[in-house]
C-alpha positions as CSV (number, residue, x, y, z in Angstrom):
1,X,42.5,21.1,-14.5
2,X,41.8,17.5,-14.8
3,X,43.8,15.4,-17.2
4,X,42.1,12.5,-17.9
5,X,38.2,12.9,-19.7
6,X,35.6,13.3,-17.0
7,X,32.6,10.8,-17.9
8,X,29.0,10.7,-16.2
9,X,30.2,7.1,-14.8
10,X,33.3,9.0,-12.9
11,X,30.6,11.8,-11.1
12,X,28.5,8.7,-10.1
13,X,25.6,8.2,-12.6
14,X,25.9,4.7,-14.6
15,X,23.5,5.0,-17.6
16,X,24.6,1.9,-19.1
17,X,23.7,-0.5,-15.7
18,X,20.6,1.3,-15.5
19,X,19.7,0.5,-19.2
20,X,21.1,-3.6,-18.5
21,X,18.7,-4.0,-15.8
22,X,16.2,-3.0,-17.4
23,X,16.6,-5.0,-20.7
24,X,16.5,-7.8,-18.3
25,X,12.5,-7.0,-17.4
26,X,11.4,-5.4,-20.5
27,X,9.6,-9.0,-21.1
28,X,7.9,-9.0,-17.4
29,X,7.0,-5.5,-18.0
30,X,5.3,-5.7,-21.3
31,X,3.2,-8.9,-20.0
32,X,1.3,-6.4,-17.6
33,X,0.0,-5.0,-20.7
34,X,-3.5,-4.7,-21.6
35,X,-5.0,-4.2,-24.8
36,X,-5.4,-0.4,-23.5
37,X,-2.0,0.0,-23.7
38,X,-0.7,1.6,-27.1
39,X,2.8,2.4,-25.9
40,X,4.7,2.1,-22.8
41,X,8.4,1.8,-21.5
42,X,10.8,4.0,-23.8
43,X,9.3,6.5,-25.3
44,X,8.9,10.1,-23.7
45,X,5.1,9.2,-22.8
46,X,2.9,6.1,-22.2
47,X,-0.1,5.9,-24.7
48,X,-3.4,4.5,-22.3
49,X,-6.5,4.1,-24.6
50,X,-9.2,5.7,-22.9
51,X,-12.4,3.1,-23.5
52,X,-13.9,1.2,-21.2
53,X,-16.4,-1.7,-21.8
54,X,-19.2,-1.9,-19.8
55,X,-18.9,1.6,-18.0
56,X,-21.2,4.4,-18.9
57,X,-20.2,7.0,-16.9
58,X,-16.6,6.6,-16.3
59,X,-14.6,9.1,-14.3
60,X,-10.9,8.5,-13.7
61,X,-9.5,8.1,-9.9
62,X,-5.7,8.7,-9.6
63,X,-3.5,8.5,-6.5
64,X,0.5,8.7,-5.7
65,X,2.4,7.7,-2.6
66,X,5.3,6.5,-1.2
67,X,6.7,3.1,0.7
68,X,8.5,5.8,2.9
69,X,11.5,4.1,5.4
70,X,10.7,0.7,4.9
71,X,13.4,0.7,2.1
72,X,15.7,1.1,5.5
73,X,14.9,-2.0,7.0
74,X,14.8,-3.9,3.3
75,X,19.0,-2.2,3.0
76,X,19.3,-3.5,6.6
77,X,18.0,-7.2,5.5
78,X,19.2,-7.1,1.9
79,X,15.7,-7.8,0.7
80,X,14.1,-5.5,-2.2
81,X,11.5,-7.5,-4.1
82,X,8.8,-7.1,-1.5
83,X,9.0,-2.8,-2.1
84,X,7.5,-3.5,-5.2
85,X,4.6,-5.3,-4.3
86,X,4.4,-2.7,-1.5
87,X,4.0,0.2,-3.5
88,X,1.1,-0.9,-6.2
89,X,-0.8,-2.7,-3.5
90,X,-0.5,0.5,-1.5
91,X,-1.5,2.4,-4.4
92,X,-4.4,0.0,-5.6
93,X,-5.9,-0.4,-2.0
94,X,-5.9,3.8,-2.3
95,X,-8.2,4.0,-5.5
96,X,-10.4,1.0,-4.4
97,X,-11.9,3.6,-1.6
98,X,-13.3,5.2,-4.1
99,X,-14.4,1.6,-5.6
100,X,-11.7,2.2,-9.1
101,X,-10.3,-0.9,-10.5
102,X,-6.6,0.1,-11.8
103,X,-5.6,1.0,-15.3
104,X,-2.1,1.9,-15.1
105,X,0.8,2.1,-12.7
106,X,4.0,4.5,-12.8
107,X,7.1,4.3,-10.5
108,X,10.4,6.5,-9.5
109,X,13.3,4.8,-8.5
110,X,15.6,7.2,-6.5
111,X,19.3,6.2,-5.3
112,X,22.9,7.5,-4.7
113,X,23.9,4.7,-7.2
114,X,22.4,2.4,-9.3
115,X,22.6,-1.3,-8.2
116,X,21.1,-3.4,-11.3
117,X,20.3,-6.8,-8.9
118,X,18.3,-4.7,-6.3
119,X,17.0,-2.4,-9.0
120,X,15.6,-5.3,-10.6
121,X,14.2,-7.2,-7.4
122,X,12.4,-4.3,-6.9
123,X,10.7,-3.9,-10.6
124,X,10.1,-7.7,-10.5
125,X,8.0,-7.2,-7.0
126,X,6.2,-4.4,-9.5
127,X,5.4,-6.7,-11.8
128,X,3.9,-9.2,-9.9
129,X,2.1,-6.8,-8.1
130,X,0.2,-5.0,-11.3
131,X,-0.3,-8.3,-12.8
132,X,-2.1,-9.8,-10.0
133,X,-4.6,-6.5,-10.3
134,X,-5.1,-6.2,-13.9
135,X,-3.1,-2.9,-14.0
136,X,-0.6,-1.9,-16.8
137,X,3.3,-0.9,-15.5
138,X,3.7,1.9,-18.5
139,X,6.6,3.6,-17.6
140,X,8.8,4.7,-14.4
141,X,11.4,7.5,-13.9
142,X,15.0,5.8,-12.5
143,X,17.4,8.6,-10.8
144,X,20.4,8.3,-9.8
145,X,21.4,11.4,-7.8
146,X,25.1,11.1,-5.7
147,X,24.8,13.6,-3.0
148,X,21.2,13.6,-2.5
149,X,20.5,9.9,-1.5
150,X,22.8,7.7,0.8
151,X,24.7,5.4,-0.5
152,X,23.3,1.8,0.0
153,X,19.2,3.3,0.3
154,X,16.7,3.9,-2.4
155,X,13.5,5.9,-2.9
156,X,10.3,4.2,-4.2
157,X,7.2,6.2,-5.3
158,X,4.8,5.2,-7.3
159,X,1.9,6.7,-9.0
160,X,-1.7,4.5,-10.3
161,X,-4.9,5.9,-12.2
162,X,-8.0,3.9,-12.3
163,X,-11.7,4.2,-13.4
164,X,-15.0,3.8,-11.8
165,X,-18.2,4.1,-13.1
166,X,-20.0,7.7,-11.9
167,X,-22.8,5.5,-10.4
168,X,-20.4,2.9,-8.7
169,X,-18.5,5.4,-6.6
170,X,-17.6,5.7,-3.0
171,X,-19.0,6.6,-0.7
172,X,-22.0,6.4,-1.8
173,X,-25.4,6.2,0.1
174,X,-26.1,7.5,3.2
175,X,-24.0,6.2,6.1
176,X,-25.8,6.7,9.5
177,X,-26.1,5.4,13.2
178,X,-26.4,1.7,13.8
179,X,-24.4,1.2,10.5
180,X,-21.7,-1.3,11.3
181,X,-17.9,-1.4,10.8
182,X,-16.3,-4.3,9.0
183,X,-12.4,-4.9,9.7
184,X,-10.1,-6.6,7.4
185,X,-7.0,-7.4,9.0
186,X,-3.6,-6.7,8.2
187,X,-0.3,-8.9,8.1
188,X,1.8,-6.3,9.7
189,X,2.9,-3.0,9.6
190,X,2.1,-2.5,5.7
191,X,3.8,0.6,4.9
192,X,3.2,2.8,7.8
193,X,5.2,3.8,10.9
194,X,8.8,2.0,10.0
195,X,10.5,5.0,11.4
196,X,8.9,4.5,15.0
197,X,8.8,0.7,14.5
198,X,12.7,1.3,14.2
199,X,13.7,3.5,16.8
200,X,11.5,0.8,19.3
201,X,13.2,-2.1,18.0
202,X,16.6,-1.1,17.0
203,X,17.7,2.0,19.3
204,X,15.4,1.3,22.2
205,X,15.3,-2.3,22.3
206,X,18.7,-2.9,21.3
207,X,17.1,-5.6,18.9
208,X,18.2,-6.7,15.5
209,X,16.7,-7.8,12.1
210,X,17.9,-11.3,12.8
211,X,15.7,-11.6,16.5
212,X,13.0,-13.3,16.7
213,X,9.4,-12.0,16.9
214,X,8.0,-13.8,20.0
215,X,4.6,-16.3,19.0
216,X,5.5,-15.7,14.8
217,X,8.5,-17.8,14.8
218,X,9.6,-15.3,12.3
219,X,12.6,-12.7,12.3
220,X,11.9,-9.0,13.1
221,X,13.3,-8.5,9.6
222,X,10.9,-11.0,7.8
223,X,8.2,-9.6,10.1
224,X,8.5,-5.7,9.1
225,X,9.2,-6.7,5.3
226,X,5.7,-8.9,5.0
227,X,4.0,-7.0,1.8
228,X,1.9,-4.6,1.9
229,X,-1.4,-6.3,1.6
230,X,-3.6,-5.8,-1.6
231,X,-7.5,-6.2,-1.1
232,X,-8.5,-5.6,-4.4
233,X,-9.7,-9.1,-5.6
234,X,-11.4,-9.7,-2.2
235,X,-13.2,-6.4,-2.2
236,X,-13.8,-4.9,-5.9
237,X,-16.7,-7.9,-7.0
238,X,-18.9,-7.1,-3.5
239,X,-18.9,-3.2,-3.9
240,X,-19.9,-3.9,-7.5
241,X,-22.9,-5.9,-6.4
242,X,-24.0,-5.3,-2.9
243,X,-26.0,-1.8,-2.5
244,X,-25.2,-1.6,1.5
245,X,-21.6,-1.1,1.3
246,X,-21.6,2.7,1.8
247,X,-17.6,3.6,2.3
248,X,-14.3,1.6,2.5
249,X,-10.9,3.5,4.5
250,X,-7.6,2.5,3.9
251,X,-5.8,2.6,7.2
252,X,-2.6,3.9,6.3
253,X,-0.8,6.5,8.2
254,X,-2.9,8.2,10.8
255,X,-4.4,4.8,11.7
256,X,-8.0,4.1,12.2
257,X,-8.4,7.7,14.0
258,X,-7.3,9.6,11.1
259,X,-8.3,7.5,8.3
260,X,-11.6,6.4,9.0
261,X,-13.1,10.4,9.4
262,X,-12.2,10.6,5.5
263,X,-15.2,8.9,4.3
264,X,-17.7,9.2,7.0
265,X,-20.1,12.1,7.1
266,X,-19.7,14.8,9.8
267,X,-22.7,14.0,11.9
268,X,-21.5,10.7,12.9
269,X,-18.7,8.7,14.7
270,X,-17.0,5.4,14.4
271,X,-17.0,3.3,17.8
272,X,-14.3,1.1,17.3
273,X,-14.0,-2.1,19.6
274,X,-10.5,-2.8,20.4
275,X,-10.6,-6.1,21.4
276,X,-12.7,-7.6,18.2
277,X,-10.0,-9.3,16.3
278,X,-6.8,-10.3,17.2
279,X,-3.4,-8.9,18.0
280,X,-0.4,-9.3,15.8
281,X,2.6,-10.1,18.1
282,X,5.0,-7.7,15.6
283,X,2.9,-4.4,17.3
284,X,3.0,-5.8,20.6
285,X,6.8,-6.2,20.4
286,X,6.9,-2.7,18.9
287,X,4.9,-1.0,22.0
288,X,6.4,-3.2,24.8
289,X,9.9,-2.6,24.1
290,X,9.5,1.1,23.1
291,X,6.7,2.2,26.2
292,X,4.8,3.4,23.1
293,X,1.6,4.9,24.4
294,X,-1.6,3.2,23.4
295,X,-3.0,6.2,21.6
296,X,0.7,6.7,19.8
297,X,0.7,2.9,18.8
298,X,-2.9,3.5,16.8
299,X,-2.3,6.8,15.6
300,X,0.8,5.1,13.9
301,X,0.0,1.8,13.1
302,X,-2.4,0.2,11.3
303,X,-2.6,-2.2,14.5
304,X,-4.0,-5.5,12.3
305,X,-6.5,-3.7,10.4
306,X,-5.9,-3.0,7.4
307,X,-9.1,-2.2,5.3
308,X,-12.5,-0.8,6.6
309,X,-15.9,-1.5,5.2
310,X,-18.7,0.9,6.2
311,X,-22.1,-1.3,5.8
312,X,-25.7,-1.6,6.1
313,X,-26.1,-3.4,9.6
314,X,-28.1,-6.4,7.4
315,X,-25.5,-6.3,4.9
316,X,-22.7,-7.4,7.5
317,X,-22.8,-10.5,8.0
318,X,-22.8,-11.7,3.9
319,X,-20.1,-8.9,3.3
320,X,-17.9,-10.8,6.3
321,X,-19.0,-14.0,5.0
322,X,-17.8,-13.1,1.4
323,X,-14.6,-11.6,2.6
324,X,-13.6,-14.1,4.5
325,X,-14.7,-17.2,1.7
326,X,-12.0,-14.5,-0.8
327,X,-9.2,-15.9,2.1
328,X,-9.6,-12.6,4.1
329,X,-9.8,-12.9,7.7
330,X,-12.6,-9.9,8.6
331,X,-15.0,-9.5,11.0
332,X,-17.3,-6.7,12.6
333,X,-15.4,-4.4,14.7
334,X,-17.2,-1.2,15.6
335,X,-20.4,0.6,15.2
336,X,-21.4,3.9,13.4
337,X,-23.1,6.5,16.0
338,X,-24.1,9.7,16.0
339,X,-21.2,12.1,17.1
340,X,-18.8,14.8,16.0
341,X,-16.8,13.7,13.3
342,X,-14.4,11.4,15.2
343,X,-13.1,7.8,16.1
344,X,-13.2,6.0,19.4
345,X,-11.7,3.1,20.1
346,X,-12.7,1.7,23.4
């Protein structure tokens, strides 16, 4: 039998760290509040009041995920704050395909052992990244569980509801042949094939975080951490008032073969021009030192795209026009035509 008093702290789980970091944020966190919000961080629920100005029909669009083993390369680097930013721009980009503006935004923090200076990096990249969308951080879940995480690595989730008028949804209209594909392009890897991207670079490769990504001038480390891009502000005000944008994909994981087919109906396909906007030197690095196979490398990655617009053929041009005046770089890449359901990229 154990002499001395066994404590929470001795089996691994420091409640008082967690609760210092946080008392450290509490202000950040409480500025993302909107005057929806009637409670939020501490009590056993967040209170969201459900009214919304200017919508008549509103119907609530939620969506969860994950920023998966990119927290691997952030412990290799020592970099957390950008996992923050990756996980509510992931989230919001999610919801926008079905043209929602965000309300509110929950996270879970998992780890071995609770570091408060990484623990806050991380909240502070949440913070930023709510702000910047109008979106409320209302509450989070921390867990420290020795055993089931390793020590040094964290889990980020993160959960987001938003609203969109009935009438406002996508898709919407009717998406046929001739119908052109608009391609918003990505700054990297986003949140999407890091485990791959690692074995290429790391085992294959023999590469580190601190080598340099040929034509960046960057490190492979400040190259895979870039944030997850958000597209909200560029994209939310022209599906609000442009009729021809029938359908917007987030290409996440699954690429632009499995994302695409999500929103498109199942008499068409999406002809996808390969060589219509440029390559990023990160995925060319990735595929040249792992012989990654060209179909591999798109089913994976997001390969520099990382929004689709489905629009009206006439509509094109402005919708580019507008994106890129909002400080996107987009352009037409592909073609709807009639087909089974399916993406080629030729």
């Amino acid at each position: 039998m154990r002499a001395d008093p066994l404590t929470y702290k001795d089996a691994g789980v420091n409640i008082d760290e967690a609760q210092r970091a946080l008392r450290h944020v509490v202000g950040g966190i409480q500025s993302t509040y909107t005057g929806n919000v009637i409670s939020g961080v501490g009590g056993f629920g967040s209170l969201f009041r459900a009214s919304f100005e200017g919508i008549s029909n509103p119907i609530l669009v939620s969506s969860i995920d994950g920023v998966g083993t990119k927290t691997k390369v952030a412990a290799m680097v020592g970099q957390y704050r950008n996992l923050g930013l990756d996980i509510v721009n992931h989230c919001v980009n999610d919801i926008l395909c079905q043209g929602a503006r965000p309300l509110f935004f929950m996270d879970y923090y998992g780890c071995s052992r609770l570091e408060g200076l990484m623990f806050e990096e991380v909240l502070q990249g949440l913070i930023e990244a709510c702000s910047s969308v109008g979106a409320s951080l209302v509450g989070g879940e921390t867990a420290e569980m020795p055993g089931v995480y390793h020590d040094g690595e964290i889990d980020l989730v993160g959960s987001i509801v938003g609203v969109v008028d009935y009438e406002k949804r996508l898709p919407r209209g009717k998406m046929g042949a001739g119908d052109a594909i608009v391609g918003i392009m990505s700054n990297g890897l986003h949140t999407n094939g890091y485990s791959l991207a690692r074995r290429a670079l790391f085992e294959f490769g023999g590469l580190s975080t601190k080598d340099e990504v040929p034509g960046t001038g960057n490190s492979i480390g400040d190259e895979l951490l870039k944030p997850h891009k958000c597209y909200f502000n560029s994209i939310f005000p022209i599906i609000q008032d442009t009729d021809g944008v029938y359908a917007a994909a987030h290409v996440t994981g699954g690429g632009l073969y499995d994302n695409l087919p999500r929103v498109m109906p199942s008499d068409v396909r999406a002809v996808i021009e390969r060589h219509s906007w440029p390559n990023l030197p990160l995925f060319t690095l990735i595929q040249t030192v792992g012989n990654v196979p060209d179909h591999e490398m798109y089913r994976a990655f997001n390969m520099g795209i990382g929004m689709v617009l489905f629009c009206d053929r006439f509509a094109a041009p402005t919708v580019v026009e507008r994106l890129n005046a909002a400080g996107e770089t987009a352009m037409v890449i592909g073609e709807v035509q009639p087909g089974p359901h399916d993406v080629q990229i030729v």
